[in-house]
N, C-alpha and C positions, 0 to 999 in steps of 0.2 A: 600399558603395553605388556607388562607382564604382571604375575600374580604376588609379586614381594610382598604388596602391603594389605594383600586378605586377610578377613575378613574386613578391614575399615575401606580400603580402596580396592574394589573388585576390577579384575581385566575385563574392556571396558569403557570403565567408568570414564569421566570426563572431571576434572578438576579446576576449582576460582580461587585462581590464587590472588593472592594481595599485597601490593609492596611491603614489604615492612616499615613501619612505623615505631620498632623499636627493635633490640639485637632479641636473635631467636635464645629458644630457653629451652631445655631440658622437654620433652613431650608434644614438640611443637612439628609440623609436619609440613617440612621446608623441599622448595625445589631448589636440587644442588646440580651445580656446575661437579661433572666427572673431571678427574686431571685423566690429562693423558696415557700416562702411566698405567694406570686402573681400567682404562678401556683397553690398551692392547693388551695388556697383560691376562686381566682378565674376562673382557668382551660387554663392558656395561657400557651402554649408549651415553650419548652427552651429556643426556642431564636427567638424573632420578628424582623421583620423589620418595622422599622417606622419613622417618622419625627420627626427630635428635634423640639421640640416648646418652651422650658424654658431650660437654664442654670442657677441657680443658685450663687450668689458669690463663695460660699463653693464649686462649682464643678458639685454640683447632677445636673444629667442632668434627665430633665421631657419630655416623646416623646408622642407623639399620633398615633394613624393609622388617614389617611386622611379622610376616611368615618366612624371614629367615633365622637360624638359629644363632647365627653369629654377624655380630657388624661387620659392617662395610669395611673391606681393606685399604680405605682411603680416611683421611680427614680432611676436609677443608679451612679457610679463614675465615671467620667469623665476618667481616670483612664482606668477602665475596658469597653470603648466602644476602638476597633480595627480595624475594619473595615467602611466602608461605601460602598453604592451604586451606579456606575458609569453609568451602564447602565444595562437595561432592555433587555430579549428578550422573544417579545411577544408568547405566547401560549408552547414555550419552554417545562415547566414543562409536558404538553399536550403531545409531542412528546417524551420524555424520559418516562413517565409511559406508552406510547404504545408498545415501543421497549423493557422496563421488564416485561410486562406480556408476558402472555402465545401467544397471536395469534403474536405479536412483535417480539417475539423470533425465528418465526417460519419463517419470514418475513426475521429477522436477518439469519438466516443459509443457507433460501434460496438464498439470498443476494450473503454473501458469495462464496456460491457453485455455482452459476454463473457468478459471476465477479472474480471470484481467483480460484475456483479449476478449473472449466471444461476448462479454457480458459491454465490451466498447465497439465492437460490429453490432450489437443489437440497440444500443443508444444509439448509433451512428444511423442504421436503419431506421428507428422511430422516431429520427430528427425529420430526415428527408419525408418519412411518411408522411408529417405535423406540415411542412415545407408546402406538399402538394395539398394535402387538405386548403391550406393557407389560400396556396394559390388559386386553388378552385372557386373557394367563398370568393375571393378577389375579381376573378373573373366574370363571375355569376354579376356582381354588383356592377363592375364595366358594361357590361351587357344591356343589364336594369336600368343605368344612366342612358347608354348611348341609345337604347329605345323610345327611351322618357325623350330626349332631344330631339331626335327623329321628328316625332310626334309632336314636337311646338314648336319647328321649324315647318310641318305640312300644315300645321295651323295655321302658323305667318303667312305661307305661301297664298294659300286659297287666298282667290278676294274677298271684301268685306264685302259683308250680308248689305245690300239694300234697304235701306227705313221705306217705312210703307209711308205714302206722301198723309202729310197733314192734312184735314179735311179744310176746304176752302170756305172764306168766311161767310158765303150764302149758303153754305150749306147747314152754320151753324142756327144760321137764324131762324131757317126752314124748321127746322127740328124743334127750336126752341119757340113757346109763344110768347108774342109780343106783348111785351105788359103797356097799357093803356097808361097815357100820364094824361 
């Protein structure tokens, strides 16, 4: 939020902090709890980020911002510091107050609706497309059957063809010569 700890933390920037895993140390770049005192007195938000520069025997730990010329008119307990600083990402904070205002948001919706909805109307369209293809082929083959059916139900219907009569037995014999015994 402000430029205390330039050049190492630019206004800005966006910081990952880390629980601590052990008590902070001398060059260590901790986020502190402001006392009250320190904020009306002198106007420093709830909680700064800055460099240890003095621990005390007793504990109090005394920080500075890097770009100021004198420490912070506060110390805290050793105790109540919990996190620290691991790494930085530059211009960060830049990027997230773009994406909450107003023209970022706009940015965000568009975003959105063209990377996830329109891209789920257009599946949603070439389902129904595949649908009706489907149902066409489907159709066509109803069709194909009930034709094929049709057709050997007029079969059944017609009467059966007439056999042509068998030749009678003189007539066989006429045709055929008589073998002499």
């Amino acid at each position: 939020m402000s430029a205390s700890m330039t050049p190492t933390i630019k206004t800005g920037d966006v910081v990952l902090l880390k629980h601590l895993d052990r008590p902070p140390r001398v060059r260590d770049i901790i986020a502190v709890s402001v006392p009250d005192a320190a904020r009306s007195r002198y106007g420093y938000p709830p909680v700064v980020i800055h460099r240890v520069v003095k621990i005390a025997p007793n504990g109090d730990i005394t920080t500075k911002g890097d770009a100021r010329p004198r420490p912070d008119p506060f110390t805290v307990k050793r105790g109540s510091v919990n996190a620290r600083v691991v790494a930085t990402i530059p211009a960060g904070g830049h990027v997230l107050a773009f994406f909450t205002s107003t023209v970022g948001l706009a940015w965000l919706v568009g975003g959105v609706l063209l990377l996830i909805v329109m891209p789920l109307f257009e599946r949603q369209r070439d389902m129904r497309d595949r649908e009706e293809e489907t149902l066409d082929v489907l159709r066509s083959e109803l069709r194909s059957i009930s034709d094929q059916l049709a057709l050997l139900r007029m079969r059944d219907e017609l009467p059966p063809a007439q056999p042509e009569p068998e030749p009678e037995p003189e007539q066989l014999t006429s045709r055929c010569p008589r073998s002499r015994t």
